[in-house]
VODO-346196 format. One record per residue (C-alpha): x, y, z. Coordinates in steps of 0.001 Angstrom, whole numbers. Layout:
BEGIN
<r x="X" y="Y" z="Z"/>
...
END
This chain:
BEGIN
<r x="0" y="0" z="0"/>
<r x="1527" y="3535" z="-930"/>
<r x="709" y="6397" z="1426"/>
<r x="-963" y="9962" z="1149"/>
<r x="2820" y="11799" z="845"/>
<r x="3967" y="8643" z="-2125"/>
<r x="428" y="9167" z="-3801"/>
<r x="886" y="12918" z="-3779"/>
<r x="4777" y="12842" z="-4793"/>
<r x="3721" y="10966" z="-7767"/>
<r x="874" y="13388" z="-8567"/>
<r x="3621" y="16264" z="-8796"/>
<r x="6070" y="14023" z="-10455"/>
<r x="3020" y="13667" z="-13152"/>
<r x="2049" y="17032" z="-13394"/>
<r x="6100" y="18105" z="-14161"/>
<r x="6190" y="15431" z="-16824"/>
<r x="3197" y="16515" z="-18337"/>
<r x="4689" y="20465" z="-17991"/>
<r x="8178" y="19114" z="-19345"/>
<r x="6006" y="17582" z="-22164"/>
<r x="4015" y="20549" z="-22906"/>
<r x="7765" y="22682" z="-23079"/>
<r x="9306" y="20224" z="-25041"/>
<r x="6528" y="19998" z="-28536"/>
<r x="6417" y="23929" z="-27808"/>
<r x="10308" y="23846" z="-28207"/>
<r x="9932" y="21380" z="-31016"/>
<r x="7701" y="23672" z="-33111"/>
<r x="9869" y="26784" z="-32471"/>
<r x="11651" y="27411" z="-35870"/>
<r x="15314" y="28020" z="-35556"/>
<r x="16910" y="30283" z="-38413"/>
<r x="20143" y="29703" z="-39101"/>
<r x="22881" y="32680" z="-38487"/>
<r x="25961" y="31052" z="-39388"/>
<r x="26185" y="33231" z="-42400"/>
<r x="26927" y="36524" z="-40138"/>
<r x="29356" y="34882" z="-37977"/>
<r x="31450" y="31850" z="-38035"/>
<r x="30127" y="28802" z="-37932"/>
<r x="29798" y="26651" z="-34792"/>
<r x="32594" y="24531" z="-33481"/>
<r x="29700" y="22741" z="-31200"/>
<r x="27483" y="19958" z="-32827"/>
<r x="24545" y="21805" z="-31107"/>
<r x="22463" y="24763" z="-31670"/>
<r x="20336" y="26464" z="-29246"/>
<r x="17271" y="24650" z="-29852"/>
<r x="18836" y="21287" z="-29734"/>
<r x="20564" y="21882" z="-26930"/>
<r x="17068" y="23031" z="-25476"/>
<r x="15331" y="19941" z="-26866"/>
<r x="17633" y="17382" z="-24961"/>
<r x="18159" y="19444" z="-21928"/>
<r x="14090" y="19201" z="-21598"/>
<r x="14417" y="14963" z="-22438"/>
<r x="16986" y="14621" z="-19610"/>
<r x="14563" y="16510" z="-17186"/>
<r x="12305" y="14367" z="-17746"/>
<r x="14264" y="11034" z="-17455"/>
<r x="15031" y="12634" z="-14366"/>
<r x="11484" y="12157" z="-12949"/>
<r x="11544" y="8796" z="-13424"/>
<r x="14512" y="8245" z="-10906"/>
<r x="11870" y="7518" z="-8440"/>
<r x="10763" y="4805" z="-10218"/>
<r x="13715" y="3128" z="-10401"/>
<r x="13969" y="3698" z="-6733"/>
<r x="10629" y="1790" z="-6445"/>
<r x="12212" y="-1130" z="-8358"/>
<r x="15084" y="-1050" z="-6623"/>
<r x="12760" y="-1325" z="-3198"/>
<r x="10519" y="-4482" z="-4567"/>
<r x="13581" y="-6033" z="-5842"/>
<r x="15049" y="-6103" z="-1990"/>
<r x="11550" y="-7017" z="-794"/>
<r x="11429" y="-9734" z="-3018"/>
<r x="15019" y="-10996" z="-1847"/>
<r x="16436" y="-10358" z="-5484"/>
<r x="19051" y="-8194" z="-4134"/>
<r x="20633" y="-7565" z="-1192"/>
<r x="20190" y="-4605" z="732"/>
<r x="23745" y="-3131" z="-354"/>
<r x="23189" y="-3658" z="-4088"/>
<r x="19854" y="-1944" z="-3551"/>
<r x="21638" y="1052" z="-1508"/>
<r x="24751" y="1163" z="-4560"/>
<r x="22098" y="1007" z="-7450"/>
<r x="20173" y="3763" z="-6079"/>
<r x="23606" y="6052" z="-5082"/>
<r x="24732" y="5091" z="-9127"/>
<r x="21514" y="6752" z="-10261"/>
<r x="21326" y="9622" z="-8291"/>
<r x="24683" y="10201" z="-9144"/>
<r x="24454" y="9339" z="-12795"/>
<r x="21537" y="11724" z="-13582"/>
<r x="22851" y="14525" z="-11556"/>
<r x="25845" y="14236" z="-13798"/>
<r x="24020" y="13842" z="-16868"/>
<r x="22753" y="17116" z="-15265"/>
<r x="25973" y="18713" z="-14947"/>
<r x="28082" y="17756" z="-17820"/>
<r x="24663" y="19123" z="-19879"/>
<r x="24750" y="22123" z="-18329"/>
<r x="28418" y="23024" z="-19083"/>
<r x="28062" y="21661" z="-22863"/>
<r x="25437" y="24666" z="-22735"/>
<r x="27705" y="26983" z="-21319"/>
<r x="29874" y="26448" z="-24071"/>
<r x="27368" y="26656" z="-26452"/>
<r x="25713" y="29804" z="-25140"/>
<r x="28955" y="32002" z="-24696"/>
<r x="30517" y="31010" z="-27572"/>
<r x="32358" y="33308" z="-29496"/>
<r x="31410" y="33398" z="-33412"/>
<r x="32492" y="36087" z="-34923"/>
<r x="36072" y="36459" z="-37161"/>
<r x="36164" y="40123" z="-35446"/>
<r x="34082" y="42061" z="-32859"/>
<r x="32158" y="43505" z="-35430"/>
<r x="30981" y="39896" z="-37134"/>
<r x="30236" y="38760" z="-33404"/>
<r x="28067" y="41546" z="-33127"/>
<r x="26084" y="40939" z="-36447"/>
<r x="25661" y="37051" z="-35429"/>
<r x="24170" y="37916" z="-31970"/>
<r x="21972" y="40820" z="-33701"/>
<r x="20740" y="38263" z="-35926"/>
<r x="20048" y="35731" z="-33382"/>
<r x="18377" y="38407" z="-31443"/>
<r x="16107" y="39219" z="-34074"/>
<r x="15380" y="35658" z="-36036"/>
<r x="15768" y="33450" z="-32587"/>
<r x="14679" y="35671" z="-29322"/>
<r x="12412" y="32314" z="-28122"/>
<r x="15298" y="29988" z="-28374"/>
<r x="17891" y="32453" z="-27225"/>
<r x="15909" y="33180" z="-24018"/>
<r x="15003" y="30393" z="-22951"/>
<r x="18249" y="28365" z="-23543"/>
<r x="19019" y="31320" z="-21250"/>
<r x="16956" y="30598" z="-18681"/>
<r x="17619" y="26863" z="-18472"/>
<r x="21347" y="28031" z="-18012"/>
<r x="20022" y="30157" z="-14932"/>
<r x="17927" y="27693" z="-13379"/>
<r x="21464" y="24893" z="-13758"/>
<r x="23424" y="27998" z="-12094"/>
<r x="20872" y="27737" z="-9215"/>
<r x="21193" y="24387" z="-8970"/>
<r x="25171" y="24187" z="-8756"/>
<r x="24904" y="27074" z="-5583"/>
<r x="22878" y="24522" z="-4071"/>
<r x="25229" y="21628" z="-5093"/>
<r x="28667" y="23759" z="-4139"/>
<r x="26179" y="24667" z="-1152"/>
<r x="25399" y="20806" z="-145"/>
<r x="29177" y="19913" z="-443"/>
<r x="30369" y="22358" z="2220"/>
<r x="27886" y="21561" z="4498"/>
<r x="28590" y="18335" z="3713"/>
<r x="32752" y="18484" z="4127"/>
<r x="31886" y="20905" z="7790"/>
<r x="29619" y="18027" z="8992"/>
<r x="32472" y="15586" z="8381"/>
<r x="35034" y="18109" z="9814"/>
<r x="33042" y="18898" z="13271"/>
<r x="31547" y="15105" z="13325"/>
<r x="35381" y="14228" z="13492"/>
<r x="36615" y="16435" z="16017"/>
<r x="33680" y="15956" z="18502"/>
<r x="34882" y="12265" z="18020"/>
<r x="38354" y="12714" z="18521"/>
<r x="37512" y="14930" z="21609"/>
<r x="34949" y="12238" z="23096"/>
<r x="38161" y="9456" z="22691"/>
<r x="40784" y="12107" z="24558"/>
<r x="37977" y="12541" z="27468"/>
<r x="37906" y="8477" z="27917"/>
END
């Protein structure tokens, strides 16, 4: 039997699939013109929009990390695996979809900031023209980049609060062996 909080995690987890959905055909039928002809052309396989496209794809195969979870859980219930292999198959996807996360993110980076122009002047004509033929897809690739900035001041955030629990978790230790 699931409980009110599982039933009403999955209801949200729903609802941002079916948002991620919605974003991802609107993203789809966004036309992108092409302004390699003002600038130079890109050294990245991706544009904007394809960048955009997949970015949205691994969100959602994000949500479904839960569900693996849940697998993972019946597969210890039902004495498949052990109780270690269930806690090292959950760790290896949490960490493999926050990386697929990160290493995303910083593709996009590189995308985004990238440099196209033979001088200052031909930069300045490609991001006009971008600005005027893609202001959809250049904005909201921007966006996405903000909201994976947020996230990595919460990651960089986690991991020192992390390493200063580990720190002062130590020395109270080391103090409570010197007292005995």
């Amino acid at each position: 039997m699931r409980t009110e909080e599982e039933m009403a995690a999955e209801v949200e987890r729903c609802l941002a699939f079916c948002c991620y959905s919605i974003c991802l055909m609107v993203m789809i039928a966004i036309p992108y013109e092409n302004c390699d002809d003002h600038g130079i052309k890109s050294s990245y396989t991706f544009n904007y929009k394809s960048w955009s496209v997949v970015f949205l794809i691994i969100c959602m195969v994000h949500l479904q990390k839960e569900c693996c979870f849940d697998m993972f859980n019946r597969w210890h219930m039902n004495d498949t695996i052990t109780l270690r292999t269930r806690n090292r198959l959950r760790q290896s996807i949490a960490i493999g979809f926050e990386l697929m996360h990160i290493i995303w993110q910083i593709y996009g980076n590189f995308i985004y900031w990238e440099w196209r122009g033979k001088n200052d002047f031909t930069d300045d004509m490609f991001q006009k023209c971008m600005s005027y033929k893609n202001p959809g897809l250049q904005i909201s690739m921007f966006v996405l980049l903000l909201i994976g900035y947020f996230f990595l001041l919460i990651y960089i955030l986690a991991i020192i609060l992390i390493c200063h629990f580990l720190i002062t978790n130590g020395a109270f230790d080391r103090e409570d062996e010197q007292e005995q």
